[in-house]
C-alpha positions as CSV (number, residue, x, y, z in Angstrom):
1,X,174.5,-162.5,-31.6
2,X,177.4,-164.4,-33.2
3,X,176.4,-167.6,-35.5
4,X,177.0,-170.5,-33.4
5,X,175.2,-169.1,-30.8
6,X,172.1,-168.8,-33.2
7,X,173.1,-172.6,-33.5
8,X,172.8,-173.2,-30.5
9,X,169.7,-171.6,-30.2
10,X,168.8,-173.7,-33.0
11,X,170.0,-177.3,-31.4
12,X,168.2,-176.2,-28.2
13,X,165.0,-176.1,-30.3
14,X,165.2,-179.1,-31.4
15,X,166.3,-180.9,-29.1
16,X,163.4,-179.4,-26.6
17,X,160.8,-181.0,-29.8
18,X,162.6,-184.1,-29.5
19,X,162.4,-184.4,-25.9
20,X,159.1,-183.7,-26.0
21,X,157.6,-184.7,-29.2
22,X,159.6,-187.7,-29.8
23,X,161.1,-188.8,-32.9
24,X,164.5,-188.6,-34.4
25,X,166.4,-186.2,-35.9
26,X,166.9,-186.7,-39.4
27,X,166.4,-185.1,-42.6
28,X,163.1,-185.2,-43.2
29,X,163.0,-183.7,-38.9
30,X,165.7,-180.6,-40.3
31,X,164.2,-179.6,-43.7
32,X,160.8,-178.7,-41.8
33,X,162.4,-177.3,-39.1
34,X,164.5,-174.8,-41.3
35,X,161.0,-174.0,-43.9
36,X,160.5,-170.8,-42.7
37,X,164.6,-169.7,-42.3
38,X,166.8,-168.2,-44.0
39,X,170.1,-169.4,-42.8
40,X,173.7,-169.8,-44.0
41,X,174.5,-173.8,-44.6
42,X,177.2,-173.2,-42.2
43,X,174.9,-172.6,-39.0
44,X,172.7,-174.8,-40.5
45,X,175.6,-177.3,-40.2
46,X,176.8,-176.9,-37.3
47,X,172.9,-176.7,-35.6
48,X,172.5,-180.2,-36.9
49,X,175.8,-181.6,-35.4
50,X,175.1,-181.1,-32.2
51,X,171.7,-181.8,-32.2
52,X,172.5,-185.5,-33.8
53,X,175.8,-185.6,-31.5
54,X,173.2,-184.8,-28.2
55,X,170.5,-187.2,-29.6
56,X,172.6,-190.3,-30.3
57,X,174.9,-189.4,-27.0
58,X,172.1,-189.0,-25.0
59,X,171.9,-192.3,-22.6
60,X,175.3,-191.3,-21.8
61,X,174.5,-187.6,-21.5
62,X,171.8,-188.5,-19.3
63,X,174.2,-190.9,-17.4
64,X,176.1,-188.3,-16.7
65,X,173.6,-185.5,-15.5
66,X,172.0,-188.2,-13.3
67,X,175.6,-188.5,-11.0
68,X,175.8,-184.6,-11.2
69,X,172.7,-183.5,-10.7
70,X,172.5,-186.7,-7.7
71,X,169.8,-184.6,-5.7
72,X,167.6,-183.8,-9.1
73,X,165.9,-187.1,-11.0
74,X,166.1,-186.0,-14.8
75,X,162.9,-186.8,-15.2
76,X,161.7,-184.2,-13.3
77,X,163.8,-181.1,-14.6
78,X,162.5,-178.3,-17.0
79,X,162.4,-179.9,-20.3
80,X,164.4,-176.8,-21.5
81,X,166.6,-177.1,-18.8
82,X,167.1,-180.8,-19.8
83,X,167.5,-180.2,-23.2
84,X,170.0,-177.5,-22.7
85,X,172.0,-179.7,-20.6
86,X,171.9,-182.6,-22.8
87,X,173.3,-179.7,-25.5
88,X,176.3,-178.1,-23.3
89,X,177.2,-181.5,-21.4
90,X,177.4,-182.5,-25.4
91,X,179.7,-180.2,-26.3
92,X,181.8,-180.9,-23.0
93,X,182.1,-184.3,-23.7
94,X,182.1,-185.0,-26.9
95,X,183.7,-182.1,-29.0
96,X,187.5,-181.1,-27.6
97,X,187.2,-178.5,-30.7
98,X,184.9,-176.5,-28.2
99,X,186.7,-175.0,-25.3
100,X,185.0,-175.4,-21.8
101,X,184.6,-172.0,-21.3
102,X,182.9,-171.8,-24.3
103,X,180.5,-174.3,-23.9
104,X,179.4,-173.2,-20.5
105,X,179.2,-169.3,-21.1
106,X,177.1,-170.3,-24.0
107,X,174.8,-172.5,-22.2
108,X,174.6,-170.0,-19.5
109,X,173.4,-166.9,-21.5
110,X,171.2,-169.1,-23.7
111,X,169.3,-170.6,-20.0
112,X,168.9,-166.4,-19.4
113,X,167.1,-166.2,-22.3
114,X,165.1,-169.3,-22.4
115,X,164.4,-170.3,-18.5
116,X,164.9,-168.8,-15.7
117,X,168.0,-166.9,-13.7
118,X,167.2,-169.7,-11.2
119,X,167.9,-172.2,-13.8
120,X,171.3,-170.5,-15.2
121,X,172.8,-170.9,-11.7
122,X,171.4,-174.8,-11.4
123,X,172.8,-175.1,-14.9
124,X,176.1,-173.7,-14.4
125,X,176.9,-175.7,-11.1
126,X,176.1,-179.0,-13.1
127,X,178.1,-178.0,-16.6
128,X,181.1,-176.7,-13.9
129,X,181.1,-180.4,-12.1
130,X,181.2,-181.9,-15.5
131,X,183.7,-179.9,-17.0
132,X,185.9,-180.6,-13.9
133,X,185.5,-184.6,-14.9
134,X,187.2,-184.0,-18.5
135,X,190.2,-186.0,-18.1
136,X,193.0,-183.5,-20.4
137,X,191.1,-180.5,-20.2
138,X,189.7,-179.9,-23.6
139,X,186.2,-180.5,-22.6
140,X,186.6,-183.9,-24.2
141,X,185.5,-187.3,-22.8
142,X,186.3,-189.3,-25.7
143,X,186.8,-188.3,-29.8
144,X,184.6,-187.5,-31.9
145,X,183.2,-190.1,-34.3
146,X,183.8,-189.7,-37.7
């Protein structure tokens, strides 16, 4: 398994905990979370990037899901499902140094693991429409902020 995807298995954690838990990620959130790994700073990095990316995006994120998915209220999605598309639709969005294919393929074999095959193919309809929104391409609404 290559290291972002560990990431991203990371973020997806997280996020999930968020979502559900409540709270905000922060360092206090991270340093507990990574007590009992043993990772490289530079997954450890990246992990936290999208997760605070996804969590301070998130109203838009969810904006956006809610015109996708038009026929699904949010709400009422698997919380891992939401959470992973809160993650990708992140990464689609907001970070044009992650190609679209990327994104989605990554989302997609993560959703295998952690839903259901039901949920990849919900998942990859709704990261496809998004992706098709991008104005230039790069799976970038807007930059990133500094």
């Amino acid at each position: 398994m290559s290291r972002r995807r560990k990431a991203r298995r990371y973020a997806l954690q997280l996020l999930f905990s968020l979502d559900i838990g409540g709270g905000e990620p922060g360092p206090n959130r991270f340093q507990e979370f990574w007590a009992d790994k043993r990772e490289p700073e530079d997954l450890r990095e990246f992990t936290e990037g999208l997760v605070v990316g996804a969590w301070i995006h998130r109203d838009r994120l969810d904006e956006v899901l809610r015109q996708t998915a038009a026929n699904w209220a949010l709400e009422r999605m698997a919380a891992v499902d939401r959470s992973l598309l809160r993650l990708a639709a992140y990464e689609l969005l907001f970070r044009p140094d992650i190609p679209t294919a990327v994104a989605i393929n990554e989302a997609l074999e993560i959703a295998k693991e952690f839903s259901t095959l039901d949920s990849a193919s919900f998942i990859n309809g709704l990261l496809d429409q998004i992706a098709r929104r991008v104005p230039d391409g790069t799976g970038a609404e807007e930059k990133p902020e500094p």
